[in-house]
VEXDREN-2710 file (C-alpha; in Angstrom, 1 decimal):
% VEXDREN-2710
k/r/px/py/pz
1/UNK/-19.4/62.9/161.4
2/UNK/-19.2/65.2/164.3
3/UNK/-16.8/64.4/167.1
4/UNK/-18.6/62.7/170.1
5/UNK/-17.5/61.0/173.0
6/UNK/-19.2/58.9/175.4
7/UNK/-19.9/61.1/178.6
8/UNK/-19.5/59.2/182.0
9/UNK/-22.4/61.9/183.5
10/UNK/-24.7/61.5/181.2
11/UNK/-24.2/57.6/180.2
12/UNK/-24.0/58.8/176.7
13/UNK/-22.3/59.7/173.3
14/UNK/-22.7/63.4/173.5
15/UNK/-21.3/65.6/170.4
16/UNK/-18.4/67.5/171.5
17/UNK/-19.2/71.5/172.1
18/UNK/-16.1/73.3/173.9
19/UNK/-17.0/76.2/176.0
20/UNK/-15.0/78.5/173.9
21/UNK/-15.2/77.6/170.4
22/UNK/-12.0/76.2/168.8
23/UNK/-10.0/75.9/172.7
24/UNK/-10.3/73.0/175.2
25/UNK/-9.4/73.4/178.6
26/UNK/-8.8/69.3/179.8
27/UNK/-7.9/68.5/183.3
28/UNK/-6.4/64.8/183.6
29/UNK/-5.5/63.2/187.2
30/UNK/-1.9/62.5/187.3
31/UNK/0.0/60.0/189.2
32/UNK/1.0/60.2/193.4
33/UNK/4.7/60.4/193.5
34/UNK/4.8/57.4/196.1
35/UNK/6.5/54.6/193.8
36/UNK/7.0/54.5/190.0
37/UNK/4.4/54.5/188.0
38/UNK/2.9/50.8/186.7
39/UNK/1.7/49.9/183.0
40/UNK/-1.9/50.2/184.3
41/UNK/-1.4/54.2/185.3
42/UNK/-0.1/54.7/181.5
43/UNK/-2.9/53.0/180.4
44/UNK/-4.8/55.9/181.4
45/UNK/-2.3/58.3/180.9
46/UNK/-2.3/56.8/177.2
47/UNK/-5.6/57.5/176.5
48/UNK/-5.5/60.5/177.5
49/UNK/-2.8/61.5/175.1
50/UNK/-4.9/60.1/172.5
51/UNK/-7.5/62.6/173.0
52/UNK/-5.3/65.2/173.4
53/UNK/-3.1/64.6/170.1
54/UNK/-6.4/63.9/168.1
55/UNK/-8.3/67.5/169.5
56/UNK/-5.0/68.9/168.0
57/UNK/-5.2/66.6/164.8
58/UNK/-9.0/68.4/164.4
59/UNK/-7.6/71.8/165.1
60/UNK/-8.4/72.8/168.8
61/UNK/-5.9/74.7/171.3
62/UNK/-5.7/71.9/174.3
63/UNK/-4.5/73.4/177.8
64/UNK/-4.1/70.3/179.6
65/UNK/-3.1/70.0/183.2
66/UNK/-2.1/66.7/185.2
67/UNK/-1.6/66.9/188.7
68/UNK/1.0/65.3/190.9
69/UNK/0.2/63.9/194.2
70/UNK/3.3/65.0/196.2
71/UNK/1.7/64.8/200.0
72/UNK/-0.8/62.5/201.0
73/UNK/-0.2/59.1/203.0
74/UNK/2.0/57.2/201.4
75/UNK/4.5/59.6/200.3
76/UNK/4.8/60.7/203.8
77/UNK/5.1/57.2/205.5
78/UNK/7.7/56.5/202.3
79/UNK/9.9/59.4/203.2
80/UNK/9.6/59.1/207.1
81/UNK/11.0/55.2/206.4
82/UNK/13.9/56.4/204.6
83/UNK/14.8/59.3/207.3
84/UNK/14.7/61.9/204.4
85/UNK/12.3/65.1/203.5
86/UNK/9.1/64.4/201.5
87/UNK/10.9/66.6/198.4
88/UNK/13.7/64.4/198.4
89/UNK/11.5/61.3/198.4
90/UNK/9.3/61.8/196.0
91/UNK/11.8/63.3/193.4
92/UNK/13.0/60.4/192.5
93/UNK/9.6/59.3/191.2
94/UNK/8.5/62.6/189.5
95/UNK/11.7/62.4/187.3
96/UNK/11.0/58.6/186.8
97/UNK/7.6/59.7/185.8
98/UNK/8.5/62.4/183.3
99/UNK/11.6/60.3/181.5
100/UNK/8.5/57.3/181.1
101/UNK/6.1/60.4/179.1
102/UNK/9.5/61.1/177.2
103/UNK/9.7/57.3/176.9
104/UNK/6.4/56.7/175.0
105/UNK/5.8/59.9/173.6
106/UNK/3.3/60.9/175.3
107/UNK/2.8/64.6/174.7
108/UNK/3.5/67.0/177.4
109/UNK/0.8/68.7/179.1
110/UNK/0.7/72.5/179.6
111/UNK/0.5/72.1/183.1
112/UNK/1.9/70.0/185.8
113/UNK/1.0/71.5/189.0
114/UNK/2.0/69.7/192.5
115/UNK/-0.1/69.6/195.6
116/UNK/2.9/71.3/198.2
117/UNK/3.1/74.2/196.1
118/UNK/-0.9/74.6/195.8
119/UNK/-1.7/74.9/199.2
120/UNK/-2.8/78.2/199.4
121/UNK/-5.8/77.7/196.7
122/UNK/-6.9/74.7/198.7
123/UNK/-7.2/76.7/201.6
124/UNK/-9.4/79.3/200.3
125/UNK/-11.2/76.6/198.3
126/UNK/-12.0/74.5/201.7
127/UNK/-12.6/78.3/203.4
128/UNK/-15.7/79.4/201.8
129/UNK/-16.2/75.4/201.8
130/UNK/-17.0/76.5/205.3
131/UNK/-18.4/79.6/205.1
132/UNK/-21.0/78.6/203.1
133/UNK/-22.1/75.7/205.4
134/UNK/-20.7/72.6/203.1
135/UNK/-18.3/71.7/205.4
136/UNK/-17.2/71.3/209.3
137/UNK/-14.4/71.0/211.8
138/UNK/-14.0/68.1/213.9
139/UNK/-11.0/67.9/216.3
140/UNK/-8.7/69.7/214.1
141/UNK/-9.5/68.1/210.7
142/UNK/-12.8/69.2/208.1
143/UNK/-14.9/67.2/206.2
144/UNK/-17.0/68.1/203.4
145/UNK/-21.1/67.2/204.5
146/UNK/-22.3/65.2/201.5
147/UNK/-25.3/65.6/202.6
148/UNK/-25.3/69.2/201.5
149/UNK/-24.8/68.6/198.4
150/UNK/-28.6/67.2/196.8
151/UNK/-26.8/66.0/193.3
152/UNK/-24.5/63.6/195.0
153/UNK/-23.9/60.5/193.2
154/UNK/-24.9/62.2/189.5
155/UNK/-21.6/60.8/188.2
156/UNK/-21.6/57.4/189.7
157/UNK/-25.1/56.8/189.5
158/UNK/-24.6/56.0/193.5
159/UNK/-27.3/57.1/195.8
160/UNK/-26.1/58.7/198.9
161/UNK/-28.4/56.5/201.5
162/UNK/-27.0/53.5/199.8
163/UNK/-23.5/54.0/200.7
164/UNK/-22.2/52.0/203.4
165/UNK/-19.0/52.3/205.3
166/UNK/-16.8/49.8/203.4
167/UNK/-14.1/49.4/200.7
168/UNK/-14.7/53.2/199.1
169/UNK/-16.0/54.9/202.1
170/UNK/-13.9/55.1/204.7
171/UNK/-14.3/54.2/208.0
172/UNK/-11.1/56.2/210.0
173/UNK/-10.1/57.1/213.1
174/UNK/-11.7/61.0/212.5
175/UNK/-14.5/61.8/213.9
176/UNK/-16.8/62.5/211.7
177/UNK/-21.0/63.4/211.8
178/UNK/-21.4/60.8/208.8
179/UNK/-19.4/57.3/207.6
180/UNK/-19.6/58.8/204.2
181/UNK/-18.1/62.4/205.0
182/UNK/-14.5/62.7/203.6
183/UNK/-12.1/65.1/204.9
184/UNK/-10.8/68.5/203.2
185/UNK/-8.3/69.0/205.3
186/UNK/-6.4/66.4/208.1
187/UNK/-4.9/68.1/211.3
188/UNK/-1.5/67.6/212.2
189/UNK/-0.9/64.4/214.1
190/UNK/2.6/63.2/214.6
191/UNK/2.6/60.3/212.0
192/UNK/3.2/63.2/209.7
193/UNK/6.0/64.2/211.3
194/UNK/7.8/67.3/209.9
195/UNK/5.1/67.5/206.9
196/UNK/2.5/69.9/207.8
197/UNK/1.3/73.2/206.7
198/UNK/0.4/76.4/209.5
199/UNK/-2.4/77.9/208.0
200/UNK/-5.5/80.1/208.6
201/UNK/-7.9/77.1/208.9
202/UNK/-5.6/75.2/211.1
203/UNK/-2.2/73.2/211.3
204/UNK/-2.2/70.4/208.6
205/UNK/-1.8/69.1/205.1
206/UNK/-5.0/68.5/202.4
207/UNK/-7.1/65.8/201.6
208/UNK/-6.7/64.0/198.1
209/UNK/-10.1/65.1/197.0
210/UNK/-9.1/69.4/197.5
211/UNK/-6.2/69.1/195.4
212/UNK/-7.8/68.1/192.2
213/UNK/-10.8/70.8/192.3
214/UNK/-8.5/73.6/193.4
215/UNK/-5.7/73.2/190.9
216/UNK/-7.6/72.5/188.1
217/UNK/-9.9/75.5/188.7
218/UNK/-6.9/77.6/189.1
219/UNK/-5.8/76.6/185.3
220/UNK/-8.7/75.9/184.0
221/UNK/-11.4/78.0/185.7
222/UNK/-14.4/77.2/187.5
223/UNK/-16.3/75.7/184.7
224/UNK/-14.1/73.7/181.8
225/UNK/-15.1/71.5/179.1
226/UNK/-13.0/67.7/179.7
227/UNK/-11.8/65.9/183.0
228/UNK/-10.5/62.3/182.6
229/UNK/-9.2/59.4/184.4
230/UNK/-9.6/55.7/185.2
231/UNK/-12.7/54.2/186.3
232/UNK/-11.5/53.9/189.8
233/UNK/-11.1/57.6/190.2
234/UNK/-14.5/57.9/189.8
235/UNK/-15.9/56.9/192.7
236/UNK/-15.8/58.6/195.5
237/UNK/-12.5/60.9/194.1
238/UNK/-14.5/62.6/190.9
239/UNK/-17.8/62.5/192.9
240/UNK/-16.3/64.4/195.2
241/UNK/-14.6/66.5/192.9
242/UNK/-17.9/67.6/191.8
243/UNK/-19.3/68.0/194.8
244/UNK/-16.7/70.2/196.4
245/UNK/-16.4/72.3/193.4
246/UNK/-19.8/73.0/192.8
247/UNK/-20.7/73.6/196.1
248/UNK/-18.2/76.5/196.3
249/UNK/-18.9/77.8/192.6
250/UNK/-22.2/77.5/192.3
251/UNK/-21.6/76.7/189.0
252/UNK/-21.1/73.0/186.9
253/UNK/-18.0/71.9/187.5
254/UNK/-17.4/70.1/183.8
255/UNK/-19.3/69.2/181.0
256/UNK/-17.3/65.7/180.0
257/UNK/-16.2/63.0/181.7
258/UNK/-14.1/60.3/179.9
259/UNK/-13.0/57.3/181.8
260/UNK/-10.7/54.2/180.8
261/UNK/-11.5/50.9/181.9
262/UNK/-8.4/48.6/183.5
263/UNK/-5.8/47.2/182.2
264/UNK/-5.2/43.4/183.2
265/UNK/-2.0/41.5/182.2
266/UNK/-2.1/37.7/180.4
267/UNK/-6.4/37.3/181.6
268/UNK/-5.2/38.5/184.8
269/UNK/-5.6/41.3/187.5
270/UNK/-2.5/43.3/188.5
271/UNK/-1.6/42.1/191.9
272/UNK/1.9/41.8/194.1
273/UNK/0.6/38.4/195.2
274/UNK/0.4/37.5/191.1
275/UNK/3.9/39.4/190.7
276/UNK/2.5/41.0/187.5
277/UNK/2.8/44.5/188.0
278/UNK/5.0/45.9/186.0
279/UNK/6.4/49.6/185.3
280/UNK/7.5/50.2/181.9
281/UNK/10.9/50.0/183.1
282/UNK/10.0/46.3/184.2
283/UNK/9.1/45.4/180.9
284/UNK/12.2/47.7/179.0
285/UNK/14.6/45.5/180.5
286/UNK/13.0/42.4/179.1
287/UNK/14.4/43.9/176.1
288/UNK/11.1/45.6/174.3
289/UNK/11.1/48.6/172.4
290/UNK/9.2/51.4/174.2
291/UNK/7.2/52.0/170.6
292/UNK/5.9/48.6/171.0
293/UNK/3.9/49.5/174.6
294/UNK/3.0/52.5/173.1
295/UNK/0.9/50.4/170.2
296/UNK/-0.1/48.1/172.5
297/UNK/-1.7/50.9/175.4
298/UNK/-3.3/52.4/172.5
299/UNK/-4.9/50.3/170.0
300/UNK/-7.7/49.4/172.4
301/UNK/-10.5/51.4/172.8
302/UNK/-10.4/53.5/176.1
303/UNK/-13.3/52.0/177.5
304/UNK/-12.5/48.2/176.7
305/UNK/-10.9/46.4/179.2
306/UNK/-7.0/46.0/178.0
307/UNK/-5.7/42.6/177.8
308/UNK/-2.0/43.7/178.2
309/UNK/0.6/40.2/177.3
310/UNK/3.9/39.8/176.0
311/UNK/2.4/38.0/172.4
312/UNK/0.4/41.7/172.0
313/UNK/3.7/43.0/172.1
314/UNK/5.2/41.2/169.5
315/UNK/1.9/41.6/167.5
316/UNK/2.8/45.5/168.0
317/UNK/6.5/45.1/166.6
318/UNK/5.0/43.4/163.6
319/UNK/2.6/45.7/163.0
320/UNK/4.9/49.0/163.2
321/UNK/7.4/47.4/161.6
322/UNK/5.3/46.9/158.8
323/UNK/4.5/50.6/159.0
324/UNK/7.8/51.7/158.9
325/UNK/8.5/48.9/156.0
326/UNK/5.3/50.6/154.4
327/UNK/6.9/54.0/154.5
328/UNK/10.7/52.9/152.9
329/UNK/8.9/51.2/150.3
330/UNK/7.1/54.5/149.2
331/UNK/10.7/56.0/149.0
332/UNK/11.5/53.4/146.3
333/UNK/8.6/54.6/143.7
334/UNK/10.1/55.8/140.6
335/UNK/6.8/55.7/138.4
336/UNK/6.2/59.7/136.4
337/UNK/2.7/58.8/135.4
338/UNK/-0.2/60.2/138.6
339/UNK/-2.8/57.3/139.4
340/UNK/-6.0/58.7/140.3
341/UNK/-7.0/56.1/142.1
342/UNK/-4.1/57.1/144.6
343/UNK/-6.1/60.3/145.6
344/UNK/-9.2/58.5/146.0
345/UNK/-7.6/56.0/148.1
346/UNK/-6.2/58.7/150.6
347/UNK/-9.7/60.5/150.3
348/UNK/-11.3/57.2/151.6
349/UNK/-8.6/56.6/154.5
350/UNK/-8.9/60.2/155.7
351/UNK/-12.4/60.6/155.7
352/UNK/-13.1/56.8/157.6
353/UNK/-9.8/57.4/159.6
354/UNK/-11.4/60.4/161.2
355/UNK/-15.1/59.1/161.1
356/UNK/-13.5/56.4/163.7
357/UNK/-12.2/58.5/165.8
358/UNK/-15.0/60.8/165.8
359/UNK/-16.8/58.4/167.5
360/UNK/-15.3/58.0/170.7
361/UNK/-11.8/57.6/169.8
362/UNK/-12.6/54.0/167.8
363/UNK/-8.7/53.9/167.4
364/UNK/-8.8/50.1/166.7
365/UNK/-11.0/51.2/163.7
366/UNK/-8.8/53.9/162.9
367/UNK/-5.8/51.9/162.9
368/UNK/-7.5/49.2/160.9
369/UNK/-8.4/51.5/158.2
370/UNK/-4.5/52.5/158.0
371/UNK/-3.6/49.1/157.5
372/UNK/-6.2/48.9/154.7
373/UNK/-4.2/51.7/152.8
374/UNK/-1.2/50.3/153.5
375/UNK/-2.2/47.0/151.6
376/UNK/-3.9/48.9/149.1
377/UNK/-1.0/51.2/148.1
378/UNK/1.4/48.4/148.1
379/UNK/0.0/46.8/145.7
380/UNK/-0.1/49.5/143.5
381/UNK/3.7/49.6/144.3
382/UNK/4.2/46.2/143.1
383/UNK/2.1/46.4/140.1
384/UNK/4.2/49.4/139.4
385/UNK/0.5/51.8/139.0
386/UNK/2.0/55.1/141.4
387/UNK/4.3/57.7/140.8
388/UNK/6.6/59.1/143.0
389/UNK/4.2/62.3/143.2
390/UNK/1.6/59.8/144.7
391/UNK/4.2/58.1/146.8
392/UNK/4.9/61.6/149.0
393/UNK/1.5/62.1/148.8
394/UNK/0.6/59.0/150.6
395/UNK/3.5/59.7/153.1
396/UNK/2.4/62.9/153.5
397/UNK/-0.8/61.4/154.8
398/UNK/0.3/58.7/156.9
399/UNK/2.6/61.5/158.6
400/UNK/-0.6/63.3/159.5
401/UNK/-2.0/60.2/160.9
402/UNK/0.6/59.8/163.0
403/UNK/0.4/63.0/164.9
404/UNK/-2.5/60.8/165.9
405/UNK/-0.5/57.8/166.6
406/UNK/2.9/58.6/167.4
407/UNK/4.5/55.9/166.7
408/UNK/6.4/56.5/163.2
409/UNK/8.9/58.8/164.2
410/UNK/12.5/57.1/164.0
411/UNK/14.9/57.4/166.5
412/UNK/18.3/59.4/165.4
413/UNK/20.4/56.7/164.5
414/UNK/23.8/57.4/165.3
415/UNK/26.6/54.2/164.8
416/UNK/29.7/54.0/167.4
417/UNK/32.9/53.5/166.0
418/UNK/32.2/49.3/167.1
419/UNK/29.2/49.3/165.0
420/UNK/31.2/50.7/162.0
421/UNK/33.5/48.6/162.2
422/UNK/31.4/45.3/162.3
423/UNK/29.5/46.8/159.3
424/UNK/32.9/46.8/157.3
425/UNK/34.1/43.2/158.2
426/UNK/30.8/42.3/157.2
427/UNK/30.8/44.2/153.5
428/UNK/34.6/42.6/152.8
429/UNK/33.9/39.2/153.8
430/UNK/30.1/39.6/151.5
431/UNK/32.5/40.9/148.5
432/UNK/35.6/37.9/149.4
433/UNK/32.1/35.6/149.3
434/UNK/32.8/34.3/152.8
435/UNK/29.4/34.0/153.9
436/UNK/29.9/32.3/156.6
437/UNK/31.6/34.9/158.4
438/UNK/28.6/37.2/157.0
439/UNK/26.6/35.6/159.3
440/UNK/28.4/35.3/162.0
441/UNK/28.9/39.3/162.2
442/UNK/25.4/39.9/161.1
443/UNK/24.2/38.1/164.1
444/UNK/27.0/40.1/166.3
445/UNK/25.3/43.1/165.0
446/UNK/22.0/42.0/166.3
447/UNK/23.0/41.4/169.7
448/UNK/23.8/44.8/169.6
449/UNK/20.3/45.6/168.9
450/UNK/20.8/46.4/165.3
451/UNK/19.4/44.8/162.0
452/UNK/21.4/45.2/158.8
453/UNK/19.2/45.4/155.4
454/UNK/21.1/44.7/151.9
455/UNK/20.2/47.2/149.6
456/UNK/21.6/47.9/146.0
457/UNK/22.8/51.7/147.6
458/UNK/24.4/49.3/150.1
459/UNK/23.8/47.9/153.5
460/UNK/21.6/49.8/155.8
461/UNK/21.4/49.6/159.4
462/UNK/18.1/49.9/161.5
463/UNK/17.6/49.9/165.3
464/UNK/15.4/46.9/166.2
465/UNK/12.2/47.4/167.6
END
């Protein structure tokens, strides 16, 4: 099966053609530096690593960039309240927001370009904005026309007449010829304070909208083949995107759009009034593992909505764990004798692994047809029917599904000299038969976030998930 995804502008699975065959160019929007980042952003951000790693899994050269939203409204009013400079402000967050990537794996884009020190290319985007007649000056600020752009609402199916002033069109205090207008670049007023920008079209700082079109053109050039976000950045932000873009190019702006649906947490909307917005940091300091909201951001399909609970994340320890149990238990083959059915097995898993996530990124599919081999080769295992040839075989696979996954790499285990020591007391008092005490150490050893595993090579210590 070729790869296909499911093309917000068109409203349909389209198979996947890059521009330049074998390279993607992918432009993903990135978080606003204003606060830390909440489960619902990595939701998205999620997703989006699982289209990267699997374009990489099929072979492709991803350049990905992701934005950050250093300057707009709330990063200046956030800095202003705290007496300090928009840098220092926001810094705090950005680094926050990288050690969470770290956190869950998440792969590392190319490209991470900030809106302060991209000012220049949105100025000579919103300049022949205005040369060609797309956009006009009102009292210091410009807006973009909308209606001088005919295609208008091509990505959210929303007719321009139809739009009312409202939730997603602003009404503001700018002056502007139409409700539905949006600016390209706000004038200096003195809410901004010290943040501001002298420039040839005027004394200011961007609008939102600018950023995105003029830094991911400047990576990516004027016509690339993926941009993806949430469903809320798609209208007005993406519309407007395109229209900006295109309007200055003359050319189509991108040929795919993949949006994720929300995330919602226990049946629930995120909302301060609910107190259920949590960062992962939130929800790392209720003691979970951060491989376990990795599996659980993941193993939904991008555009389901997410139930995100505390249950689906002990569903997600369970189910890596039995990964990681799946992948020791390999190591203990000792069988000489090759089972053919092993290769036919791992023919199967590869073939319907990739056919699933082929089609749209059906990751729940993909993950189901993991467990399948899983429970298939363990029985093999217990019926004694593999060798240890099969055995690396198999792990070789499930290695290469997890550049897919992520989730299967184990952390460097390194025990302090109190961890060594409880591991001793416990290994005298097993061989003096004082069980009892056993215990009691074993569970010490928990609280320290450790399990301990008798094995005939001896006890072995894992870090609890």
């Amino acid at each position: 099966m070729a790869l296909r995804f499911f093309n917000t502008l068109t409203r349909e699975k389209e198979e996947f053609a890059p521009i330049v065959p074998g390279k993607v160019g992918m432009y993903t929007c990135g978080p606003t530096i204003y606060d830390y980042a909440h489960i619902g952003n990595f939701r998205t951000y999620m997703f989006e690593d699982l289209l990267r790693r699997y374009l990489e899994y099929k072979g492709f050269k991803v350049t990905q960039v992701m934005n950050i939203t250093d300057v707009d409204d709330k990063t200046i009013a956030g800095s202003r309240a705290k007496k300090i400079s928009i840098s220092e402000y926001t810094k705090e967050f950005k680094d926050a927001f990288f050690e969470d990537l770290d956190a869950l794996n998440i792969e590392r884009a190319e490209f991470y370009p900030e809106a302060t020190t991209h000012i220049k290319e949105m100025v000579d985007l919103v300049k022949k904005l205005l040369d060609k007649g797309f956009a006009y000056r009102s009292n210091g600020d410009i807006y973009f026309k909308l209606s001088s752009f005919k295609d208008y609402g091509k990505l959210s199916k929303m007719r321009l007449e139809n739009l009312k002033v409202g939730a997603r069109v602003a009404s503001d205090e700018y002056e502007k010829e139409e409700a539905s207008d949006f600016a390209l670049w706000k004038g200096w007023d003195q809410k901004d304070g010290d943040v501001f920008w002298e420039t040839e079209i005027g004394k200011g700082r961007p609008g939102w909208h600018i950023e995105c079109s003029a830094m991911s053109m400047k990576y990516l050039g004027e016509h690339f083949d993926i941009h993806t976000g949430g469903i809320d950045n798609m209208f007005p932000h993406h519309e407007n995107e395109i229209a900006q873009s295109e309007s200055a190019t003359g050319k189509k702006f991108v040929n795919y759009w993949l949006h994720s649906l929300h995330l919602i947490v226990e049946g629930k909307k995120m909302s301060k009034s609910l107190g259920n917005i949590y960062t992962l940091r939130d929800i790392l300091e209720k003691g979970y593992n951060p491989k376990m909201v990795r599996y659980v951001l993941l193993s939904t399909h991008y555009r389901q909505q997410l139930n995100f609970t505390f249950q689906g994340l002990e569903a997600a320890k369970n189910a890596i764990q039995r990964l990681f149990d799946f992948l020791d238990n390999l190591k203990t083959v000792k069988g000489e004798k090759d089972n053919p059915e092993v290769f036919n097995l791992l023919q199967k898993a590869k073939s319907k692994f990739e056919d699933a996530l082929n089609d749209d990124l059906n990751i729940s599919e993909g993950l189901g047809v993991i467990f399948d081999l899983v429970r298939d080769v363990n029985k093999l295992i217990d019926d004694e029917k593999i060798s240890k040839s099969d055995a690396l075989k198999v792990e070789k696979q499930m290695r290469s599904f997890d550049k897919v996954l992520g989730v299967l790499e184990k952390e460097k285990l390194v025990l302090d000299e109190k961890l060594k020591e409880l591991v001793e007391q416990r290994e005298q008092a097993r061989k003096e038969k004082d069980w009892d005490k056993a215990d009691k150490i074993r569970l010490e050893i928990e609280k320290l976030g450790m399990t301990i595993e008798d094995t005939p090579e001896g006890p072995k210590v894992k870090k609890k998930l």
